[in-house]
N, C-alpha and C positions, 0 to 999 in steps of 0.2 A: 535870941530864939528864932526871928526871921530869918536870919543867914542859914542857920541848922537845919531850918526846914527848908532853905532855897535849897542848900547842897544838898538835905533827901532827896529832892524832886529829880535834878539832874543824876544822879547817881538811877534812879529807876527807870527814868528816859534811856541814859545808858545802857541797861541791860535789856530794857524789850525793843532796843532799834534793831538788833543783829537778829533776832526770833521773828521779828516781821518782816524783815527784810527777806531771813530763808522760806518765810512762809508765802510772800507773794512769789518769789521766786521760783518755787514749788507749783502750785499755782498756774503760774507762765507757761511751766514746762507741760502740764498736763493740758493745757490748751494748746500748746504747738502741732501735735498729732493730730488732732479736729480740725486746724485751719492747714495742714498742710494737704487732708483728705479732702478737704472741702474745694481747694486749690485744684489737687489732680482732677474729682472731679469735675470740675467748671472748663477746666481746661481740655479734655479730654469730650466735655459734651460742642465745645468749639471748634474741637479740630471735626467731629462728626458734622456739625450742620454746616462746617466749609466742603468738606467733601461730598455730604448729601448723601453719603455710604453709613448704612448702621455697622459698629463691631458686631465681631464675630461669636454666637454663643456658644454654648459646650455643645448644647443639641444640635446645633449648624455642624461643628467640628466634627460630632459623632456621627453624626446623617451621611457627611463627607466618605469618612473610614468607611462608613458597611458599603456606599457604593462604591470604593473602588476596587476593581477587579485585579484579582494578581493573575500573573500572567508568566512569573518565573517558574512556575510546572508544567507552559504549555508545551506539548510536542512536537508540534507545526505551527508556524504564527509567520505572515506577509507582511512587514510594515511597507504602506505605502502614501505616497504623499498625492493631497489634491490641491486644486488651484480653485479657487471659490471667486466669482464673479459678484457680488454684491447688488450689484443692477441688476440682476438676472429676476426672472418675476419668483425664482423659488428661493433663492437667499435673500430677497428684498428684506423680510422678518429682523433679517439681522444691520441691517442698514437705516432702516426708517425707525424714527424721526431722527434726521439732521441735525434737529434742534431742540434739547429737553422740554418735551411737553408733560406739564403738572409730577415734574419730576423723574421721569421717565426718561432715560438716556438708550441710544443704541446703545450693541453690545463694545465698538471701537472708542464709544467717548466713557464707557464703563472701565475698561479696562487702561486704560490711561487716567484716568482720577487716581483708581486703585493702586498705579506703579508711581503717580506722585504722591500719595500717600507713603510711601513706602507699605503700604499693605500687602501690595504683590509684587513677590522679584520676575525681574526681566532680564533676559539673556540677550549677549549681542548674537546677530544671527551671523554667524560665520559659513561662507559657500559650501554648500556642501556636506557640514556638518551641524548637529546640535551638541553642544556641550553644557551642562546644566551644572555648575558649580560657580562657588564663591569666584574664580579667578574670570571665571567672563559673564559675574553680574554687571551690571549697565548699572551707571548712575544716572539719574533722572536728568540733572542738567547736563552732559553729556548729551542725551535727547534733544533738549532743546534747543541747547546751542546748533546741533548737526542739521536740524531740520528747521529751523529758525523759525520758530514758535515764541512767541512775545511772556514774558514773567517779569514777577516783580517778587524779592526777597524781601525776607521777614525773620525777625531772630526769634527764638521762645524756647525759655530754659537753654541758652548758649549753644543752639540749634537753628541752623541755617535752613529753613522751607523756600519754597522757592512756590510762590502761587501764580496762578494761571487764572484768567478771567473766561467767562462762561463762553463768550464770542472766539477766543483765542483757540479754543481746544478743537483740535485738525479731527472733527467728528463727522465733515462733510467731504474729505480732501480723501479718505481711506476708502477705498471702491473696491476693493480684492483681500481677499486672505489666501495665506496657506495654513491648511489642515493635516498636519502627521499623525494618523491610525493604525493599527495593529490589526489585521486581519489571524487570531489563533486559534486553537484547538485544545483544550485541557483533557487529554488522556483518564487522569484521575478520576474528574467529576463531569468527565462524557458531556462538555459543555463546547459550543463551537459560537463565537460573539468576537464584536470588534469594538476595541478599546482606543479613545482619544486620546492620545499620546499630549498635544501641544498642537497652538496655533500660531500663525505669524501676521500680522497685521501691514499693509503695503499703502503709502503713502501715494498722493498723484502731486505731483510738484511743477509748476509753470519754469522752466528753466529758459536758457540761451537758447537751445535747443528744438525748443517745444516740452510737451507736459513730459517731465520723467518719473517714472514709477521705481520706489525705494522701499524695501523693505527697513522696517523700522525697530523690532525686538520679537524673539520668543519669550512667549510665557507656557507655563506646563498647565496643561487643564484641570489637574489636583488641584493645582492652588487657587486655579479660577472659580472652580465650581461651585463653594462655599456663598458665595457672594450670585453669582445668576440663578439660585437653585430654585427661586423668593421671586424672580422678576418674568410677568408675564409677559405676552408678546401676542400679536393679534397675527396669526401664519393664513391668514386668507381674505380676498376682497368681499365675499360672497358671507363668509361668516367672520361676524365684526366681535364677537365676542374670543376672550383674552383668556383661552381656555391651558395653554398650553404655556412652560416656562422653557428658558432663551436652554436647560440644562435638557430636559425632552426633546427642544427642537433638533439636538446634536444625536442624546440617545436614541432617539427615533430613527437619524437618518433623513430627516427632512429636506434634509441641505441637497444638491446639485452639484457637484466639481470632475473636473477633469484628472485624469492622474496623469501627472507630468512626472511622475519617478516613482522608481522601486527600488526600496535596501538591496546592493548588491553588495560583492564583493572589490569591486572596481568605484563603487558610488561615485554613478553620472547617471545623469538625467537620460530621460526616451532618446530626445534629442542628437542624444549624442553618438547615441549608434542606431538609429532607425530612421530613416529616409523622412524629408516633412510629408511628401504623399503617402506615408503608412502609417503616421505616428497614430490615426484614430483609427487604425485596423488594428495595430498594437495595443492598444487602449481596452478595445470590444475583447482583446483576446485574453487581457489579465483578469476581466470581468468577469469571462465565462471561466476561467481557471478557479475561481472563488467561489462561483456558482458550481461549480460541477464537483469541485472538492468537499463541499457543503452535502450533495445530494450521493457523495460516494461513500460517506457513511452510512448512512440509514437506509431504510428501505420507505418512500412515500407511500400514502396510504392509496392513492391510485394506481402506482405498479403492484401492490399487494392483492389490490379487487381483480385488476384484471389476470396477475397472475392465476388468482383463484377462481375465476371465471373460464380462464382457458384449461382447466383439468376437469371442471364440471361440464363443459362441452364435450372436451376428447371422452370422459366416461359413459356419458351418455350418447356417442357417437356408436361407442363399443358394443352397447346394452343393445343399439337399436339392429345392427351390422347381426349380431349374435340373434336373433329374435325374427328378422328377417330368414336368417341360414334354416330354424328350424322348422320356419313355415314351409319355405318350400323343400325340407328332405335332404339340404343339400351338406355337404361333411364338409369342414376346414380340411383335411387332407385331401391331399392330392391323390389320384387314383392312376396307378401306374401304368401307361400303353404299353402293350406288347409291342417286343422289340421287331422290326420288321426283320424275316429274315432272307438272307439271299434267294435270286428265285437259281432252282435247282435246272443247272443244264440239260435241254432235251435230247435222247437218245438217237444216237445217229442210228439208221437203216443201213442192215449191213451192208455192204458193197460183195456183192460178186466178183471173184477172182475169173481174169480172165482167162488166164494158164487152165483154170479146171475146167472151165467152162469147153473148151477142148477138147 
C-alpha cells in the first residue's frame, strides 16, 4: 500500500513539473520587456548626464520646423560667407566662458559634445565647397585623431564611444568661425530676410611653424538650432542679465564679420580677384548692394513724407503766385507788343532840271 501510494506521488510530481515549468517561464518572458525598458532607459539617462545635453523633444523638433525659412521660392537670394573673429568685443557672447561654468558651455565646446555624441552630423569642410551628404559626413575620431585631441574608448551595446574629458575639449583653442548666409527675397510672400545656411568652426594649433589656424567641420544650422534655442548668453558688459538665446544672437544679427566671399559662378574668394588694398572697398560695396536692394523695393516712410510734403509746398506755392496776380490786376497772359514797323523813307526834294532851267 506504501509503494502504491509512493508511485501516486511521483506520477503527480510528474505531471505538474512541465505546467510550472511553462508557467514560470511565462512569467520570465513578461518581465523581460520591463527590464529591457528599464535598461534603455538608464542607459540613455547616462549617455545624457555624460554629455550634459538634454534629448530632443517633439515641441523642440516642432519649434525647429516653424522657424525654418524656405527659401526654394526666393527670386533673388546672395549667399555670402563671413569670417567671425571670436575675440572681437561683438562675438565675444559666443566665446566666453572658456570653461563650463555651472554647466554652461560656449557655443564651439557645444557643438563638439553634440558631434561626439553623434547627436549632430558634421561635414568635412572641403576648399571651396559645402557638401552636406552621407559621403562627406566626418566621423568623430577622424576629428580627433587630425587635431589630436586626447579620448579614451568605451564599448556599450557592441558600440565603440570614444569620450573626451572636460579639460580635453579644444573650447579655448577655436578663436574664428565661418558663417554661410543667404541674403533672399520671396516674391510670393513680399518677404526680404537672411537665412543661416551653416557654420564652420577654426582651430588655433601651436605647430613647427608657429600657431596654425584649421578649419575643423561644417555643421548646418537646422540641425544646430534645436539644441541653442534653450541656452542663454549674457551679449553685453553693462547688462549682465541673460536675456537673449545663442539662436536670437544669430537671428538678430548681433554677430560682427567680415565677408571674405560671395557664391559665384567661378567660386573664389575676394581675394582672388580684388587687389588686398581694395578687398574692404569691395566689402562696403556688397553691403551697400544688400542695403540698396532692400530699400529698392518699398518706398520708406520718410521718402513718402517728404514726397508729400514737396506737393503740399509746390500747391500752395501756386495758391499764393495766383492770389498775388489778382491783387494787383495783372493776367497770366502775355500781352502782345506791336510789331515795330519799318521807318518809312523820306521824300526827296525834287531836283531841278538844269536843261529847263535854260
Amino acid at each position: 500500500m506504501k509503494r502504491f501510494y509512493f508511485i501516486f506521488v511521483l506520477a503527480l510530481c510528474a505531471l505538474a513539473t512541465p505546467a510550472a515549468l511553462q508557467a514560470q517561464e511565462e512569467q520570465q518572458q513578461r518581465r523581460t520587456p520591463q527590464l529591457n525598458r528599464g535598461a534603455d532607459r538608464n542607459r540613455q539617462q547616462g549617455q545624457a548626464e555624460d554629455s550634459g545635453l538634454p534629448e530632443l523633444t517633439v515641441r523642440a523638433q516642432q519649434m525647429n520646423e516653424l522657424l525654418t525659412q524656405d527659401i526654394g521660392n526666393a527670386r533673388w537670394m546672395r549667399v555670402i560667407y563671413r569670417d567671425l573673429d571670436l575675440l572681437d568685443e561683438k562675438n565675444a557672447p559666443l566665446y566666453y566662458p572658456t570653461t563650463p561654468i555651472n554647466g554652461v558651455a560656449n557655443l564651439c565646446a557645444t557643438v563638439f559634445k553634440l558631434v561626439a555624441d553623434d547627436k549632430l552630423p558634421a561635414y568635412e569642410y572641403v576648399d571651396g565647397y559645402e557638401i552636406f551628404d552621407e559621403a562627406h559626413r566626418l566621423k568623430f575620431k577622424d576629428v580627433l585623431d587630425r587635431f589630436e585631441i586626447m579620448y579614451e574608448t568605451s564599448r556599450q551595446n557592441n558600440v565603440e564611444r570614444y569620450v573626451v574629458n572636460e579639460s580635453d575639449v579644444p573650447s579655448q583653442e577655436v578663436k574664428s568661425l565661418y558663417v554661410k548666409e543667404a541674403w533672399f527675397f520671396d516674391q510670393n510672400n513680399s518677404v526680404y530676410d537672411v537665412k543661416l545656411l551653416a557654420i564652420c568652426p577654426f582651430i588655433y594649433l601651436n605647430r613647427d611653424f608657429g600657431e596654425q589656424r584649421s578649419p575643423m567641420y561644417w555643421v548646418r544650422y537646422e540641425d544646430l538650432r534645436p539644441y541653442i534655442a534653450n541656452t542663454y548668453i549674457m551679449t553685453s558688459n553693462v547688462n549682465n542679465a541673460k536675456t537673449f538665446t545663442i539662436d536670437d544672437y544669430f537671428r538678430l544679427r548681433m554677430f560682427d564679420g567680415e565677408i571674405f566671399k560671395t557664391e559665384n559662378l567661378l567660386n573664389i574668394p575676394l581675394n582672388a580677384y580684388v587687389p588686398e588694398d581694395s578687398i574692404q572697398f569691395e566689402q562696403e560695396r556688397i553691403e551697400k548692394q544688400l542695403v540698396d536692394f532692400k530699400e529698392s523695393l518699398w518706398f520708406n516712410a520718410d521718402s513718402a513724407q517728404l514726397l508729400a510734403g514737396d506737393k503740399k509746398a509746390q500747391k500752395a506755392a501756386e495758391k499764393a503766385r495766383k492770389k498775388a496776380e489778382k491783387a494787383s490786376g495783372a493776367t497770366t497772359k502775355k500781352e502782345k507788343t506791336p510789331k515795330e514797323s519799318a521807318p518809312k523813307a523820306e521824300k526827296s526834294a525834287p531836283s531841278r532840271s538844269i536843261r529847263r532851267g535854260r
